[in-house]
C-alpha positions in Angstrom: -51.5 56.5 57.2 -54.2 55.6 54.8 -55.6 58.2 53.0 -59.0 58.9 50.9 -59.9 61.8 48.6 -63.4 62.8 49.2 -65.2 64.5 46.1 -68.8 65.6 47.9 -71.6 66.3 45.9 -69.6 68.0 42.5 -72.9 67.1 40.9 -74.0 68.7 36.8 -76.8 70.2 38.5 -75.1 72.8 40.8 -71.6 72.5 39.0 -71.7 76.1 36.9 -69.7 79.0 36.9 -71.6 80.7 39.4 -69.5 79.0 41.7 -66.5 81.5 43.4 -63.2 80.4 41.2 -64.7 78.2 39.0 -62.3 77.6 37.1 -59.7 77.0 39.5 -61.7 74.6 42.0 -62.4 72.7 38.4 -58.5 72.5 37.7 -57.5 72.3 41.2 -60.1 69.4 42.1 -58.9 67.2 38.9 -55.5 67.5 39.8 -55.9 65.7 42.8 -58.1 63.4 41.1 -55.5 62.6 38.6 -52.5 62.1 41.0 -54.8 60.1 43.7 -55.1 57.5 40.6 -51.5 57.7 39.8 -50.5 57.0 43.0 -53.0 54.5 44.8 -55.0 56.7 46.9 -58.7 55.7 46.7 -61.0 58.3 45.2 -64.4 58.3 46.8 -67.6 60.1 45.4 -70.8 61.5 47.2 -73.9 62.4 45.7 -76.9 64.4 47.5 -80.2 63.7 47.4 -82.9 66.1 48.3 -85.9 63.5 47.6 -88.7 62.7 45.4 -89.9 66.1 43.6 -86.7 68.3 43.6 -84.2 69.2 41.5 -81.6 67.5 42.9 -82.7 63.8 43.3 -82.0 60.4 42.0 -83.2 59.9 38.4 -83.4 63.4 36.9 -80.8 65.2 34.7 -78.1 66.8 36.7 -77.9 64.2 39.7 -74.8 62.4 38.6 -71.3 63.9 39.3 -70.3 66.5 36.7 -68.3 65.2 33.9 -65.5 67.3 35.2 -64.6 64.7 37.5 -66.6 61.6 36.4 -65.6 58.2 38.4 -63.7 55.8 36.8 -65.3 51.9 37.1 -65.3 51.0 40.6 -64.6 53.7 42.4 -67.0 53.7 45.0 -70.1 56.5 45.3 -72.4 56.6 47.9 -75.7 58.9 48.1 -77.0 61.1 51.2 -80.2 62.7 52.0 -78.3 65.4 54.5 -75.9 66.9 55.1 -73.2 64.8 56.5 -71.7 62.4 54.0 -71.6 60.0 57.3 -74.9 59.5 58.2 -77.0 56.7 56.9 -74.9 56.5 54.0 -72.6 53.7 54.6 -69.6 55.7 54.0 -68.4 55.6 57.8 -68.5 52.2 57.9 -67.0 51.3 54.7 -63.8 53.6 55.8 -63.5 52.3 59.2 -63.4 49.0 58.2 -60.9 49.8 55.3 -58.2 51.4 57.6 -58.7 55.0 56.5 -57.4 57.6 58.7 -57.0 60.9 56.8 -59.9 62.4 54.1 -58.6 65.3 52.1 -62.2 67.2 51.1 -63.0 68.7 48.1 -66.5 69.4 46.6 -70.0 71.4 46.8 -71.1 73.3 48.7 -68.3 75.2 51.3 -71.4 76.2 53.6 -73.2 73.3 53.3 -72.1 69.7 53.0 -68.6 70.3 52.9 -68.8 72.5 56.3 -71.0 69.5 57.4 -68.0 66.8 55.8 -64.8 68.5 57.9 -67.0 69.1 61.1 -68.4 65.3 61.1 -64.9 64.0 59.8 -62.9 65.9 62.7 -65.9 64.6 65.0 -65.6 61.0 63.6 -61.7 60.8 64.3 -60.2 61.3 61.2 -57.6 63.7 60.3 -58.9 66.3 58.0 -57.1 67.8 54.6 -58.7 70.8 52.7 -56.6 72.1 50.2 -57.2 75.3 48.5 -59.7 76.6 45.6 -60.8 72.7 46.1 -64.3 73.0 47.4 -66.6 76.1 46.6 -70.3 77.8 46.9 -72.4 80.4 45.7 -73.6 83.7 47.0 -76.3 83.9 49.7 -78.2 86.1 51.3 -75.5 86.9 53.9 -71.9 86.9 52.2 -71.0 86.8 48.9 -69.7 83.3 47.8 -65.9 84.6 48.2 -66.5 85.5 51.5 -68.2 82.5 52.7 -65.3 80.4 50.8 -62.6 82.3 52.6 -64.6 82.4 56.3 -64.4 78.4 56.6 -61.5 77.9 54.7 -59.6 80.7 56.3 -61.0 81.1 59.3 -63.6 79.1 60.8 -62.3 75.3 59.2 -58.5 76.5 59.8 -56.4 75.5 63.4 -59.8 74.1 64.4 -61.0 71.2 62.6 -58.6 70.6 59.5 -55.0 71.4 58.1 -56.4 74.1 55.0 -53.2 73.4 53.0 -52.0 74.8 49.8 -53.3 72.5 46.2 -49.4 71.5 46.6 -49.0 70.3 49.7 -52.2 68.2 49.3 -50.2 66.7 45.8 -47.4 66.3 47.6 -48.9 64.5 50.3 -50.7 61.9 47.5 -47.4 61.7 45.5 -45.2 60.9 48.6 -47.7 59.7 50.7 -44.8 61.3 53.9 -46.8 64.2 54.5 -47.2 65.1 58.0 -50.5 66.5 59.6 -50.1 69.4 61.2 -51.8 69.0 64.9 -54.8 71.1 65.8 -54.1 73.9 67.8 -56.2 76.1 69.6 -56.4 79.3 67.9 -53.9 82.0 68.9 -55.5 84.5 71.2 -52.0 86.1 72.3 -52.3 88.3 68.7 -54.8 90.1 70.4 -53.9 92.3 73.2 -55.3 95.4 75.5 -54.4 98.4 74.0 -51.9 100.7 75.3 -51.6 104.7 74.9 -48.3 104.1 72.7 -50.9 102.7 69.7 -53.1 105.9 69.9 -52.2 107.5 67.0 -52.7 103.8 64.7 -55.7 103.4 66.4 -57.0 107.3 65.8 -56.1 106.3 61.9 -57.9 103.2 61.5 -61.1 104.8 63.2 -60.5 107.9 61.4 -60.3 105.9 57.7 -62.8 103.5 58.9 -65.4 105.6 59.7 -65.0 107.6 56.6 -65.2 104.6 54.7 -68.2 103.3 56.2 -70.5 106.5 57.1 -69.9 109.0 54.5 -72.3 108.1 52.0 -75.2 107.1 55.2 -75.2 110.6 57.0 -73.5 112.8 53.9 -71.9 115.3 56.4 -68.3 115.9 54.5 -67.8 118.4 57.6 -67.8 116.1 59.9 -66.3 113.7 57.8 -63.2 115.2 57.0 -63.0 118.4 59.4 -64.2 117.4 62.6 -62.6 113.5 62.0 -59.4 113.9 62.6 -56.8 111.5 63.3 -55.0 114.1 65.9 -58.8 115.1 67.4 -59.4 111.9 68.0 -56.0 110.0 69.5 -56.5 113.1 72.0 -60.3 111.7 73.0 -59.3 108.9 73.2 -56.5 109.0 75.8 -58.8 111.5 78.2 -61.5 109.7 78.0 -60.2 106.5 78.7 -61.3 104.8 75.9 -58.4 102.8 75.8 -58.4 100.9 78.6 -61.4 98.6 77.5 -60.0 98.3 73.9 -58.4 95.3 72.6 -56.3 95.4 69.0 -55.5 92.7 66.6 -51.5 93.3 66.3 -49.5 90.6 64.4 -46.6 93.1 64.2 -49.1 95.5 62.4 -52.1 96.5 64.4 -55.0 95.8 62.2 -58.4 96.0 63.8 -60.0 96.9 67.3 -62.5 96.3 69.3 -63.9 98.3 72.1 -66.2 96.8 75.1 -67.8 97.9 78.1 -69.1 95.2 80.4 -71.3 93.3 78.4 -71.8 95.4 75.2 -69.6 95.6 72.0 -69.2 99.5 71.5 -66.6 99.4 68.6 -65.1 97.0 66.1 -62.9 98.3 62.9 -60.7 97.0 60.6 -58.1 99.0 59.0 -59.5 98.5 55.2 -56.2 97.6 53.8 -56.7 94.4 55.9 -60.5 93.3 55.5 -61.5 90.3 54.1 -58.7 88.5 56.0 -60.9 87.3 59.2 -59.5 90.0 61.4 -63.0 91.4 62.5 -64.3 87.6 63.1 -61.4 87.0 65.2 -62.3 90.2 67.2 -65.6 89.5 67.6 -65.1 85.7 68.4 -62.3 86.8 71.2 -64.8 89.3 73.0 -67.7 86.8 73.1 -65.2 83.7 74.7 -63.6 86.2 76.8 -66.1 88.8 78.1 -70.0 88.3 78.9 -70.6 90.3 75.5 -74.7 90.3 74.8 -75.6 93.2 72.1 -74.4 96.1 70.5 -75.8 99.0 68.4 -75.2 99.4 64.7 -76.2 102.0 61.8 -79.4 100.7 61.0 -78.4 101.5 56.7 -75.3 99.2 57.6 -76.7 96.6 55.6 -72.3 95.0 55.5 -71.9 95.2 60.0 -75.5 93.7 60.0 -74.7 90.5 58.2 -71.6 90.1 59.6 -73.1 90.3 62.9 -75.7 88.1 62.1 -73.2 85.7 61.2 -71.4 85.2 64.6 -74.7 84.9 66.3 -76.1 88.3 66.9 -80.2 89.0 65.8 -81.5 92.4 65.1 -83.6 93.5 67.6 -87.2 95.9 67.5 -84.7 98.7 69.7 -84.0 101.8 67.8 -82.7 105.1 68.4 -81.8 107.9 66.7 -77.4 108.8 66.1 -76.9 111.6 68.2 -77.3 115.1 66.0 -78.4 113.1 62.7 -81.2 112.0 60.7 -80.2 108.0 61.1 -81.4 105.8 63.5 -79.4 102.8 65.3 -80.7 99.2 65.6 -79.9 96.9 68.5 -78.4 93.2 67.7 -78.3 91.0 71.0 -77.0 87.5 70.6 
C-alpha cells in the first residue's frame, strides 16, 4: 500500500520548546524523516497560512518549516489558509492521483491542524498512522499541552480515526513497508460495567481518596475530611442507600473510576488518582452521555480542574448556583 509521511505545519515560527516533549517530537519526527528517504516513502510538507498581517503568513520570518526538518529539493510543500491540509490546497488531489492510501501524521499543532489532518484523512478514505511524541502543542486555556497531547493521541484519535502506534512500529512500517493497519474498532464499552455490592469497599476507597484529594484545600474541614470520610462509613451508605444500582465503574481487571447517574443528571464521576491522566474519566463521561439521556450536573464552583474537563466533553457552565449543604461554597450547574 502506498504510503506518505505528512509533516503539517513544523513551521520556525511556532517550533520552540514550549512545545510538550520538545525534544522528543524533534528526534522522533526526524527519524521518520530520515528512514522515509532511505527507503522511498515520499515525504510531504504543509505550511499554514493565517493571511496578510499575521504572524504566521507567507513572506515574513518564521513561515518556512523549521530547520529541524527542512525539505530536501523536490519534495513537494503545499500551503493552507485552514485547518485541513485538504482543502483548497491541492494536496487531495495530488495524493489521489498518485495512488496513496496510508498518511502517517506528524507535525503542529495536536488540537489544531493535526486533529483537523487525522479527522479529514479518516474522512477522505485514507488509512491514518500517528506515531508517538510525533506531533505536539502548547498549553491553552483548558488543558495543559500534555493533556491535550495525550487526550487525542490516547483517547480521542485512538480506535476511532487512526492506529496511534509506537515511533517503532511507524519505522518499521517505512523500513519494511509489510506493516499491517490495525482496523478501526469501535471503542470498547464492555470495560465499563454496573456496579455490584461485591466492589463497595474499592469504590468507598476511591471516593474516600478522591474526595480528599479534591476538596480538602476548598472547604478546609480536616474533620470531615478525615473523621467523618471513611472508607467503612461510606461502603455502608452506599449499599443502604442504593447508590449502587445507578453506578457504572471503569474495571479493566482493576476498577479505576466511577460514575454515578440518576435519569438525566451526572451525580458522581472519580478516578482513583493513581490512574488519572489515562482517559479513564473521558471514557466515563463519554459512555453516560451515548448511553443515557445525561443533560447537566453540579460541580464545586472553586473546581477550576472538573470545570474544564467538563467543558471539554461538551458541558457549559450555567448562571444556577447553590450553596454545598452545611458549607461556605457554592455549586455551579454545567448543562450540555
Amino acid at each position: 500500500m502506498k504510503t506518505a509521511l505528512l509533516v503539517i505545519d513544523a513551521q520556525e515560527l511556532i517550533t520552540n520548546e514550549r512545545l510538550y516533549a520538545y525534544e522528543k517530537y524533534i528526534e522522533n519526527v526526524r527519524r521518520l524523516i530520515s528512514e522515509a528517504r532511505k527507503n522511498g516513502t515520499e515525504v510531504i510538507y504543509v505550511r499554514h497560512d493565517d493571511g496578510v498581517g499575521q504572524p504566521l503568513s507567507k513572506g515574513n520570518e518564521g513561515f518556512d518549516v523549521c530547520s529541524e526538518f527542512a525539505p530536501e529539493a523536490g519534495e513537494r510543500i503545499f500551503d493552507k489558509s485552514v485547518n485541513s491540509p485538504f482543502r483548497d490546497s491541492g494536496l487531495l488531489e495530488y495524493l489521489c492521483s498518485n495512488g496513496v492510501k496510508r498518511l502517517i501524521i506528524t507535525g503542529l499543532q495536536t488540537d489544531f491542524c493535526i486533529d483537523a489532518t487525522v479527522k479529514c484523512g479518516f474522512e477522505h478514505g485514507f488509512e491514518i498512522i500517528v506515531p508517538e511524541h510525533c506531533n505536539s502543542t502548547f498549553d491553552n486555556d483548558f488543558m495543559t499541552a500534555e493533556q491535550t497531547c495525550r487526550y487525542y493521541n490516547e483517547f480521542m484519535w485512538k480506535n476511532r480515526y487512526a492506529d496511534c502506534v509506537s515511533i517503532a512500529e511507524a519505522l518499521e512500517m517505512i523500513q519494511n513497508n509489510k506493516y499491517e493497519l490495525k482496523s478501526i474498532k469501535p471503542k470498547k464499552t464492555n470495560i465499563i460495567r454496573r456496579a455490584t455490592e461485591e466492589d463497595v469497599s474499592r469504590i468507598a476507597e476511591i471516593l474516600v481518596f478522591a474526595k480528599r484529594m479534591k476538596y480538602r484545600s476548598i472547604f478546609k474541614d480536616d474533620v470531615y475530611s478525615f473523621c467523618e470520610l471513611q472508607v467503612l462509613s461510606v461502603a455502608e451508605k452506599y449499599i443502604e442507600n442504593g447508590f449502587l444500582n445507578n453506578m457504572f465503574l471503569y474495571d479493566d481487571g482493576i476498577i479505576k473510576g466511577l460514575i454515578r447517574i440518576d435519569k438525566e443528571e451526572i451525580l458522581e464521576l472519580y478516578v482513583d488518582h493513581f490512574f488519572q491522566g489515562q482517559g479513564i474519566g473521558s471514557e466515563l463521561i463519554e459512555y453516560a452521555k451515548e448511553n443515557f439521556q445525561v443533560g447537566f450536573l453540579w460541580t464545586i464552583e472553586k473546581n477550576t480542574d472538573a470545570i474544564r474537563f467538563y467543558e471539554s466533553h461538551g458541558f457549559h457552565l450555567t448562571d444556577n448556583r447553590k450553596l454545598e449543604q452545611g458549607t461556605t461554597e457554592y455549586l455551579v450547574m454545567m448543562r450540555i
